[in-house]
N, C-alpha and C positions, 0 to 999 in steps of 0.2 A: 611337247608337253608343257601347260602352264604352272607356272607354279603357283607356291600359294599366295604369294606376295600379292602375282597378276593377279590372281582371282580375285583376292581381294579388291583389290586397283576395279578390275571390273563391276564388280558389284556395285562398287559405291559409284563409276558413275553412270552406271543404271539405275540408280534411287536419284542422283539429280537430273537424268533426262527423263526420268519417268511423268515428271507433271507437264512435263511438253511435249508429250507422246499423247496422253489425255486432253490437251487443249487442243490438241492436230486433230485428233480424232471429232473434238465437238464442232469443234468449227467444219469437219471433214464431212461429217455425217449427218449433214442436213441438205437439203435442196438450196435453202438460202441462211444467210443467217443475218439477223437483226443488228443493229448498233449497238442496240441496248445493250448486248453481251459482253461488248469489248470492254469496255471497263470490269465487269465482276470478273470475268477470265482471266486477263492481265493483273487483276490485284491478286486474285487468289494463286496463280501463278507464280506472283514473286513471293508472298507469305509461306507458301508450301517451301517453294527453293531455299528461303533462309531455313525455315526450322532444321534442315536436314547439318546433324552432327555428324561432323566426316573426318578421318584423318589422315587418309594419304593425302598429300600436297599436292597431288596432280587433280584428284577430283576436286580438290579444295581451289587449285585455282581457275578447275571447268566452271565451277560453282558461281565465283569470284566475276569471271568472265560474264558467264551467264547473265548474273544481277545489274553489273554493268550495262552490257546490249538492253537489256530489258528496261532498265531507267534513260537511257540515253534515246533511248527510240518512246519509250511512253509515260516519260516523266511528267509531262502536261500535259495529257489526255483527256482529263477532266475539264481543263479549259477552255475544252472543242463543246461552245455551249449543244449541242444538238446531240452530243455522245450524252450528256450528263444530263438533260432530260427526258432523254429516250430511257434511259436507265432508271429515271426518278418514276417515269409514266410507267413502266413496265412492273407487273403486280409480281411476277417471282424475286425482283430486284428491290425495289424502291429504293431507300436510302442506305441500304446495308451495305455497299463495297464500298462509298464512296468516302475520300479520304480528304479530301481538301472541304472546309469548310463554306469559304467564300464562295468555289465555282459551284456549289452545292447550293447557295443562298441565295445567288446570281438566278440559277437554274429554277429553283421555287418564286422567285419575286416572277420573272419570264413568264412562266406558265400561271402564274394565278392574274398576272396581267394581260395575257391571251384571252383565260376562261372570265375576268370581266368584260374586255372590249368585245366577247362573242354575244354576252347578254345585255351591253347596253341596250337602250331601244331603238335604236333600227336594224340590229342585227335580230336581237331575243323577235324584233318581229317581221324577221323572214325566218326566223325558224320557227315561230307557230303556225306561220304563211306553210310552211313545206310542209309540217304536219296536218293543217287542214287539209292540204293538198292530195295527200298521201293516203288521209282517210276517206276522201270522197273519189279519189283516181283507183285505188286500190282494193276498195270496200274494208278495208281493215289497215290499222297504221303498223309498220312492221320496221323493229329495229335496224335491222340490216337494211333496209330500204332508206331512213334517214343516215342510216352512217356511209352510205355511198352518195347520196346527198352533200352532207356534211363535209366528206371527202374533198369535195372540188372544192369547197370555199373557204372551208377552212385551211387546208393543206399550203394553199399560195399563199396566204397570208400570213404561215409558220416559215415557210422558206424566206421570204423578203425580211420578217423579222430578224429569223438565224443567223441573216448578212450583216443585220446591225448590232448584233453580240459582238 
């Protein structure tokens, strides 16, 4: 039989693994999951485990522990240029988990300097080239059509960048 001490003891640290039951689960419960998520998961994760006010000593130093492993394994996560613009590019995310300013400003200069070198003009005119293409191959120009397009040529040219982050 427990007592109440243990109960106690238990409960509190089922309130600190609980948000890492929730994060097992979302990452669990998908077919694939995005980059983009790793960063708001892992913030929202360590903010949930601080908030939690505890006073057994043992959950306090699961907790302890916890926040630990958690910053020692994704303390520069943000600095992984390709986590933090996949995150910035992602409409449920944009800039709202992100916590470092610079890898966030690094991450927006990156990307608005892609989406110019994609319309200088010789690019802007293979992608009106695809769209002409698309509306006389196709009889109708259709989004998904240019953005598997777009896919090939743009895609390598985001990966060789990413190397030079």
């Amino acid at each position: 039989m427990l007592t109440a001490e243990e109960i106690d003891l238990a409960k509190e640290i089922i309130l600190v693994l609980r948000p890492m039951e929730v994060a097992t689960k979302e990452l669990c419960g998908q077919k694939y999951v995005t980059c983009s998520k790793v960063i708001p998961l892992i913030n929202c994760l360590i903010k949930k485990t601080e908030g939690f006010t505890l006073l057994n000593p043992i959950a306090l130093s699961l907790k302890k522990a916890m926040l630990e492993n958690l910053d020692i394994r994704f303390d520069r996560m943000e600095d992984i240029g390709l986590l933090t613009v996949a995150t910035i590019l992602d409409p449920r995310f944009k800039t709202i988990h992100l916590n470092n300013p610079n890898a966030t400003a690094r991450a927006i200069k990156f990307i608005k300097k892609k989406i110019v070198m994609i319309l200088t003009p010789p690019r802007a005119k293979t992608l009106v080239m695809m769209i002409v293409i698309g509306v006389i191959v196709c009889g109708q120009f259709t989004l998904s059509w240019l953005q598997k397009k777009l896919h090939h040529k743009v895609l390598p040219c985001l990966k060789s960048a990413f190397q030079q982050i």
